[in-house]
C-alpha angles and dihedrals in degrees: 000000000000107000080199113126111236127256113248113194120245093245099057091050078058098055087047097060096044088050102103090223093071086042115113103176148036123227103203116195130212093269081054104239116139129238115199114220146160114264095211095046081056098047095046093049108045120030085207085074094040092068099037087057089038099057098030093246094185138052108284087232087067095040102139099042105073114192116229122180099232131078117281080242095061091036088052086055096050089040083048091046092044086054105037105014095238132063128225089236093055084060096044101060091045087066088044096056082043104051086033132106115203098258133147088230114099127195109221087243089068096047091052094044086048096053090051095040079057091045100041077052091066105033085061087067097044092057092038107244111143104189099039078066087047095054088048101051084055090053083053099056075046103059084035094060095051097041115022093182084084093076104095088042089066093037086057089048101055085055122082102022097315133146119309109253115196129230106264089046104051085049087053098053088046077052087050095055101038097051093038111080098180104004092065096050090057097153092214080063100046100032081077101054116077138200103281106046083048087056090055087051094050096048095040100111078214103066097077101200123150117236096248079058095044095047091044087054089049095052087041088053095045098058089038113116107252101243118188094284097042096054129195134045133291085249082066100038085045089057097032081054090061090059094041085057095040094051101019106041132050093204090206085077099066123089111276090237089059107042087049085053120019101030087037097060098030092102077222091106150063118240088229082050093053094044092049094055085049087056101053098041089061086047089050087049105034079061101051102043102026094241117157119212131194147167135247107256121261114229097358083282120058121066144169138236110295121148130204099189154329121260123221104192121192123179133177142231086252093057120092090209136339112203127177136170120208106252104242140131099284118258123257126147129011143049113297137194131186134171114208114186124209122229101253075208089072127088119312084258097022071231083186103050121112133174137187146100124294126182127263094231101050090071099210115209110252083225105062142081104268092218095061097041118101104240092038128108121178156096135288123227091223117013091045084206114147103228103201115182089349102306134095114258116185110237130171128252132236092190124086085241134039094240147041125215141199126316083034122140100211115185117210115204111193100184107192085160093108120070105309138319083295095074096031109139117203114197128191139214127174117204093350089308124111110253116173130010125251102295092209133187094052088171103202123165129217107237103187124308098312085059116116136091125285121203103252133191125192126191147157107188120046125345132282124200127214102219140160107029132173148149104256 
């Protein structure tokens, strides 16, 4: 006769442990139902058990109910997955990925299985099993596959001492969002999250949304219906939206067809806030593509900043005096800024170059010397003489010299902003230094509707190139 124990199937040592019989404790959740378990399984599988029963962590009266802060639903999974090694949650929302179609709308089934699924999540942390979070994380990318809308539900989670959420999670619920255009903004989802778990969202490097996203979840949330969790009324999340836009969204970011329907008519922003995000969006792409943009005159005679080209001037040693103006609509009215770089080629101090502004209507000779000219305001390369209307006015320098050579980057600032031409100020700076100070009194006069100030540049040795302009 074999003195050889045995062997006893793995399945059957399972149903021996869930049989109540063999069952020497109660783990009662905070809605107070009991969930019956082994003591040693619990202690074998989770050293968090271990030292409880070890140490004797609760009053020996009560020795055999055992309080756990988590639901008895989510007690009676971890005690499913310590005796068997699986959980009949983990099943159920396998058969729900696969029977699912990606919605926004959720049974609440779904939603019920979710919130456990996120709390079992945590509580597998809590009592230190590892896989059994792991499982659970894999039942979530699940869900999330199947409902996206999910996502910010999981974002929310992983803020104020929630469950851990791992990684790749955390980047496929950012995926979620950003993909979903209706199944990641479900109101019953985001009727539970309040502000400021949608703030910490919003601020966390790690959620990589783009700002129309962002700006799309915040009106969302904010005509979602408040549910417990949520907390408030739509009056509050109506008025807590407008600050998550104004700290949490730069409104230029978002796509111009948005921004001209959805932000327009969120009732989340201010009409100067949305024309400024226009505006900067025409200055981002007017740089980087070199588009020039302008508006229809107002009146026949005052018009905005819309260039028609840059001008590359060259003369030669043979020429007396080569002038030229940039063909665009005349200035008028506004704040301008041009850059005009000198040919590094040109004299070692470019001593005949001269730039400005001159008047449409004077109509300088392209052979002549700008300073000189009536209808003309600058400064002279050498001289460093501000030549205002044709004459020479003595103004004060901010540079440690009276000139500027070649090579050099001189920005011209022609500021209209203040009363008419009369009281029109131009400023120069060469190579991000002050140079001159304001030449005021330009004096200019409006002689029908093609009156205004042009930017000018006059030369006689190497080239010079208007570039970069733009209203500011």
């Amino acid at each position: 006769m074999s003195t050889k124990a045995e062997e006893v199937p793995l399945s059957k040592a399972f149903a021996l442990l869930a049989d109540e019989e063999y069952c020497d404790v109660s783990l009662q959740g905070t809605d107070g139902g009991k969930i019956r378990a082994n003591r040693m399984a619990l202690s074998v599988r989770s050293p968090y058990f271990k030292t409880m029963f070890k140490k004797g962590a609760f009053k020996e009266a009560d020795k055999d109910v055992v309080p756990i802060g988590f639901s008895s639903f989510v007690l009676k999974a971890i005690v499913e997955y310590v005796h068997t090694d699986t959980a009949s949650i983990l099943a159920e929302i396998v058969v729900i990925d696969n029977g699912a179609v990606s919605s926004s709308k959720i049974s609440a089934e779904v939603m019920e299985k979710f919130q456990a699924l996120l709390s079992l999540t945590e509580a597998a942390i809590y009592v230190d099993l590892p896989n059994l979070w792991e499982k659970a994380q894999n039942c979530l990318e699940s869900l999330l596959r199947a409902y996206p809308c999910f996502g910010i539900s999981i974002l929310a989670a992983s803020k104020h001492g929630g469950p851990v959420i791992s990684g790749e999670l955390k980047n496929q619920a950012c995926r979620s969002i950003g993909l979903s255009k209706s199944g990641a903004f479900n109101e019953d989802v985001l009727g539970g999250i309040n502000g400021s778990l949608l703030a910490a969202i919003l601020r966390d490097d790690g959620v990589t949304l783009g700002d129309g996203v962002r700006f799309k979840l915040i009106v969302g949330w904010s005509k979602s219906e408040p549910s417990i969790l949520g907390g408030g009324t739509k009056e509050d999340r109506q008025k807590a939206a407008k600050n998550l836009v104004q700290n949490h969204i730069e409104l230029e970011f978002i796509d111009p067809d948005d921004l001209s329907s959805l932000v327009a008519t969120s009732g989340l922003v201010t009409t100067e806030q949305l024309c400024n995000a226009f505006q900067r969006q025409a200055k981002r792409a007017k740089h980087k593509h070199k588009v020039a943009f302008g508006r229809t005159g107002l009146r026949g005679y005052s018009y905005a900043w819309k260039c028609a080209k840059s001008i590359t001037m060259t003369a030669s040693r043979g020429d007396p005096w080569s002038f030229d103006t940039l063909e665009c609509q005349p200035l008028t009215k506004g704040k301008f800024q041009w850059t005009i770089t000198l040919d590094s080629s040109g004299r070692s101090e470019n001593r005949a170059t001269w730039l400005g502004v001159a008047e449409t209507s004077a109509n300088p000779s392209s052979r002549e010397f700008g300073g000189t000219q009536k209808g003309c305001w600058g400064v002279h390369g050498c001289y460093g003489g501000a030549w205002s209307n044709g004459a020479l006015k003595p103004v004060a320098y901010f540079g440690p010299t009276a000139k500027f050579g070649a090579g050099a980057t001189v920005t011209v600032i022609l500021d209209l902003s203040v009363g008419n031409l009369s009281n029109g100020s131009l400023s120069i700076s060469v190579n991000g230094l002050p140079f001159i100070e304001a030449v005021c009194n330009l004096k200019a006069t409006l002689k029908g509707s093609t009156g205004g100030l042009v930017p000018a540049v006059s030369t006689t040795v190497g080239s010079a190139t208007i570039v970069d302009y733009e209203e500011v």
